[in-house]
Backbone as numpy.savetxt, mean C-alpha at the origin, in Angstrom:
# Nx Ny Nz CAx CAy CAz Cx Cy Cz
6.41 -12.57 -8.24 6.44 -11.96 -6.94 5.61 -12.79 -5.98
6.45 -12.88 -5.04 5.59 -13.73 -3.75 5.50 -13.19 -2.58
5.98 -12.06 -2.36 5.94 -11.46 -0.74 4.63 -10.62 -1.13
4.35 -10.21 -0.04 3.30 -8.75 -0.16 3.15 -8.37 1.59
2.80 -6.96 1.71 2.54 -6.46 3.00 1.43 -5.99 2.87
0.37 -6.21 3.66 -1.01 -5.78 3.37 -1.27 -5.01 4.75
-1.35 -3.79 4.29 -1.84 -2.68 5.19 -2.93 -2.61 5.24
-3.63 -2.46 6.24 -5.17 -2.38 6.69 -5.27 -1.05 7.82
-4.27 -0.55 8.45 -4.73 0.40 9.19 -4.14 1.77 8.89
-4.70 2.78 9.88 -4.59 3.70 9.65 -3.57 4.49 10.18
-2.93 5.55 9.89 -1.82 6.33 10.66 -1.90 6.25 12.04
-2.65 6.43 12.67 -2.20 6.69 14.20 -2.20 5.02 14.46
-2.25 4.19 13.82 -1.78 2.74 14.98 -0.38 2.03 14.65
0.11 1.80 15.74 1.45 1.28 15.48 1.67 0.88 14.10
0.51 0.11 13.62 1.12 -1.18 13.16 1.41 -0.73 11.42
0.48 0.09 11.45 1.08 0.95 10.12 2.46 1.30 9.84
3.15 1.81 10.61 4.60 2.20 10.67 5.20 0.86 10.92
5.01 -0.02 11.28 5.65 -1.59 11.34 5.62 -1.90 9.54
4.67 -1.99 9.38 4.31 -2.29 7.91 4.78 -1.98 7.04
5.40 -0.75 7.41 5.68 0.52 5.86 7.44 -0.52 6.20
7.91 -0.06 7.97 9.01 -0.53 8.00 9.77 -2.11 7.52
8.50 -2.58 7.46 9.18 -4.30 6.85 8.65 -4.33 5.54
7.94 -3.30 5.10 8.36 -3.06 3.44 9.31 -2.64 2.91
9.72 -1.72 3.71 10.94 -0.65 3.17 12.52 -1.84 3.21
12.15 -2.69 4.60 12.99 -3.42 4.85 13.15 -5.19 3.45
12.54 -4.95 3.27 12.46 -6.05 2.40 13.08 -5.47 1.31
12.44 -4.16 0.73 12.69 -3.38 -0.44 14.12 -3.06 -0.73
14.86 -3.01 0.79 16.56 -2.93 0.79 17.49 -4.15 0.49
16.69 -5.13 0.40 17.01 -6.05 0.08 16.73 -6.76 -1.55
16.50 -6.03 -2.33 15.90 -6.57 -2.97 14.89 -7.33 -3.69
14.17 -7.77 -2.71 12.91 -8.59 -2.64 11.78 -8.52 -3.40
11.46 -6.67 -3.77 10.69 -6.43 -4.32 9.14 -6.47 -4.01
8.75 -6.38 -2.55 8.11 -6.82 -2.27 6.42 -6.07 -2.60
5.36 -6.96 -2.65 3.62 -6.01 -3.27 3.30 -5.61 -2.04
3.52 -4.25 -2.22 2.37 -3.20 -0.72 0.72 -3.74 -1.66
0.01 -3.94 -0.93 -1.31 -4.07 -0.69 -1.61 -3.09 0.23
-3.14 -2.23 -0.50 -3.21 -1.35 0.57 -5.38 -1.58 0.61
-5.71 -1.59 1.60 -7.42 -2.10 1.69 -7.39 -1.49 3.43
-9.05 -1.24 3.22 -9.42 -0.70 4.36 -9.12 0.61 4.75
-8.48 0.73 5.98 -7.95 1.86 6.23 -6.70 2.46 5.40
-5.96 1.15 5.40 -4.91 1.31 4.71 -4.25 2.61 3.49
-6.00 2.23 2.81 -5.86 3.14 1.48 -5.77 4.60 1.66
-5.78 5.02 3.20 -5.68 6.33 3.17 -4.39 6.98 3.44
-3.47 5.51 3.62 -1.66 5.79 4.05 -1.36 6.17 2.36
-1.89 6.35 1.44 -1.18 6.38 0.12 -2.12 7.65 -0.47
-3.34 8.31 0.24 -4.03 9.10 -0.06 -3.47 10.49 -0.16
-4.23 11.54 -1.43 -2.49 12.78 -1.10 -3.46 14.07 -0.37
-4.94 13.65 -0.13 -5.46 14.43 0.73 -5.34 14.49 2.46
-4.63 13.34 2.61 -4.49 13.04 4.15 -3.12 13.32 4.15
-2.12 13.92 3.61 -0.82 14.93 3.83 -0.61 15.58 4.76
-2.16 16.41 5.22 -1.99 17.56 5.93 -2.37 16.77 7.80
-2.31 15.45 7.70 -1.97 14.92 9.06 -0.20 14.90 9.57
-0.41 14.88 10.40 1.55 14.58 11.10 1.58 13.20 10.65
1.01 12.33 10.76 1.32 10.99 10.80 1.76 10.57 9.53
0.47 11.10 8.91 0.44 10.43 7.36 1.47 11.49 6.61
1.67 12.53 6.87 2.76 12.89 5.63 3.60 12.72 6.19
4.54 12.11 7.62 5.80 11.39 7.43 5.30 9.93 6.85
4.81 8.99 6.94 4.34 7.68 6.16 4.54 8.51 4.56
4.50 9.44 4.13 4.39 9.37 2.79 5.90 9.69 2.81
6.28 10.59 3.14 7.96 10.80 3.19 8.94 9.53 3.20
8.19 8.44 4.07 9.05 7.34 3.72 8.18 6.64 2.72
7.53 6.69 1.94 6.80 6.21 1.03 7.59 6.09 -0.14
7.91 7.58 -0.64 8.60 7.92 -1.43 10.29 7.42 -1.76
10.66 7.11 -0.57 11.66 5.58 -0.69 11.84 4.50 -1.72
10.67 4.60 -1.55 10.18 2.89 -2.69 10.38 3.61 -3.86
10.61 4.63 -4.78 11.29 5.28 -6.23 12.60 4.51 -6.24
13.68 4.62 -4.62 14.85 4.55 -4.89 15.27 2.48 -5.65
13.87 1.79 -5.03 13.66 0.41 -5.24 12.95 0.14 -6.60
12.85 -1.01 -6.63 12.31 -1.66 -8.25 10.78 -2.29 -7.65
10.13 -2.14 -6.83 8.88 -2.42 -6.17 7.86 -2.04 -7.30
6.75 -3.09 -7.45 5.67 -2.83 -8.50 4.92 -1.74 -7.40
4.17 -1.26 -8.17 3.13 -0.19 -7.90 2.26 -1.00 -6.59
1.26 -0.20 -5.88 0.45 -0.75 -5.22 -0.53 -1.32 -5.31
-1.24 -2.36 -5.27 -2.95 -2.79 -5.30 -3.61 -2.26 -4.69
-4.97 -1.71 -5.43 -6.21 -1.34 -4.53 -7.05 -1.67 -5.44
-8.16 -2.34 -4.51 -9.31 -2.76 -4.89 -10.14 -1.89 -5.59
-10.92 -2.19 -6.75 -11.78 -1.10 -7.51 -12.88 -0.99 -6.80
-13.59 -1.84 -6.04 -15.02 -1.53 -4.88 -14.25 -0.62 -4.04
-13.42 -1.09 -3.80 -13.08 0.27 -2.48 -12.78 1.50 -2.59
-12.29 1.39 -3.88 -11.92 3.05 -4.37 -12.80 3.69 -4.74
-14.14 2.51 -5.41 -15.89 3.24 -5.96 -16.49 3.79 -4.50
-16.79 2.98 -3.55 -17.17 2.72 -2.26 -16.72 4.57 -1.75
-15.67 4.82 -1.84 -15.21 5.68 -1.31 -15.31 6.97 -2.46
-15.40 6.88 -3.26 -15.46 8.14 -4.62 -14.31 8.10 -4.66
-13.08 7.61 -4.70 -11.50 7.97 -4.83 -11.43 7.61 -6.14
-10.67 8.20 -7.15 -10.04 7.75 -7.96 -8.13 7.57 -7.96
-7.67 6.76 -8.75 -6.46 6.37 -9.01 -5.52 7.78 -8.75
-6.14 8.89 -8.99 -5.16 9.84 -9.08 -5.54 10.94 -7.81
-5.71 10.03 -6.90 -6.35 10.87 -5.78 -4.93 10.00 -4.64
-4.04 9.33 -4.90 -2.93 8.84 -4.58 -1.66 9.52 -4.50
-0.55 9.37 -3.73 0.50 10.34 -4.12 1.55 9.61 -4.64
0.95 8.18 -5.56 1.57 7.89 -6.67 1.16 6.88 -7.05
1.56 6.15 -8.12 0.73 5.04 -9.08 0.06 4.10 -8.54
-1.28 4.05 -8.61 -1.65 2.48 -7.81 -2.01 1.28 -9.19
-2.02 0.18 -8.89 -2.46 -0.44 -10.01 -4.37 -1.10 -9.37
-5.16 -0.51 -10.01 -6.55 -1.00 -9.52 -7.06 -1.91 -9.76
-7.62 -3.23 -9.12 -7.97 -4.42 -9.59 -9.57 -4.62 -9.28
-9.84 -5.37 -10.24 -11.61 -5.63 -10.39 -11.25 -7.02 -8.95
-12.50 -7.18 -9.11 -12.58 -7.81 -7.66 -12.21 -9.59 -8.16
-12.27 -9.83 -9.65 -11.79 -11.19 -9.97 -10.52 -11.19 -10.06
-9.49 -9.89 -10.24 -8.33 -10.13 -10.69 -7.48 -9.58 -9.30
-8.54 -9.12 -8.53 -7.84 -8.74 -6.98 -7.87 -10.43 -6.19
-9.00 -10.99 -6.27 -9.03 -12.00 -5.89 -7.65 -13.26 -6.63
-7.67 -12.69 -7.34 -6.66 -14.36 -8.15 -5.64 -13.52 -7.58
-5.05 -12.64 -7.52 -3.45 -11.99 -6.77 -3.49 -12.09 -6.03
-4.72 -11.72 -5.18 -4.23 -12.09 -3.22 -3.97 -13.70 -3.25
-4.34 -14.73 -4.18 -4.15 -15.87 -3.98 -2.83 -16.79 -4.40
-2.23 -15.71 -5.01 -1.20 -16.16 -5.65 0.14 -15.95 -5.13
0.10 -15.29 -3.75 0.58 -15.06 -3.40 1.05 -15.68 -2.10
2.61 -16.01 -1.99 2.68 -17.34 -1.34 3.24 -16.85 0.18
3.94 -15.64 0.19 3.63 -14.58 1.86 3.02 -13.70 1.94
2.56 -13.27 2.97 2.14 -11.94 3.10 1.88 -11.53 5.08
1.86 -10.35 4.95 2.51 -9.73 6.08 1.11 -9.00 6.02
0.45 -8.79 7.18 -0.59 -8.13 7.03 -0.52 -6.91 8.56
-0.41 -5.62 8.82 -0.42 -4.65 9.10 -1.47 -3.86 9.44
């Protein structure tokens, strides 16, 4: 895998809904592309932030990505400690990376779309 979209913000800014949309858009294509989610980001995949307007349509089209072959999401293990979140505090699979094996994937990666 070589694409990825790296979300960094939060529901109310455009660019979140750009992000999800040229994931989803890639994802129709086949592409398969890695959501990366850091920063703000991590709270577009959070299943306690539902009860916003913003974020539970972002999860409604979230849930899209079942109908695709897309790997799970990345999130950083400092950020999820940082924050007390655990893996199952998501409203679906994330894959969590230590900060050596987050680091060698963001690098290996030969696009990315950042949001």
């Amino acid at each position: 895998m070589s694409m990825a979209i790296i979300q960094t913000t939060d529901a109310s800014s455009p660019q979140a809904k750009l992000g999800q949309d040229m994931l989803l858009a890639l994802a129709s294509l086949d592409l398969n592309p890695q959501l990366v989610l850091s920063g703000d980001g991590l709270r577009l995949w959070l299943r306690s932030e539902a009860n916003s307007s913003d974020v539970q349509s972002l999860h409604k089209r979230y849930a899209m990505l079942e109908l695709f072959d897309c790997p799970a999401p990345w999130v950083n293990a400092d950020e999820l400690a940082a924050h007390g979140w655990q893996s199952g505090d998501f409203i679906a699979h994330v894959e969590v990376l230590d900060a050596d094996r987050w680091r060698d994937k963001i690098h290996s990666l030969s696009n990315t779309l950042v949001y």
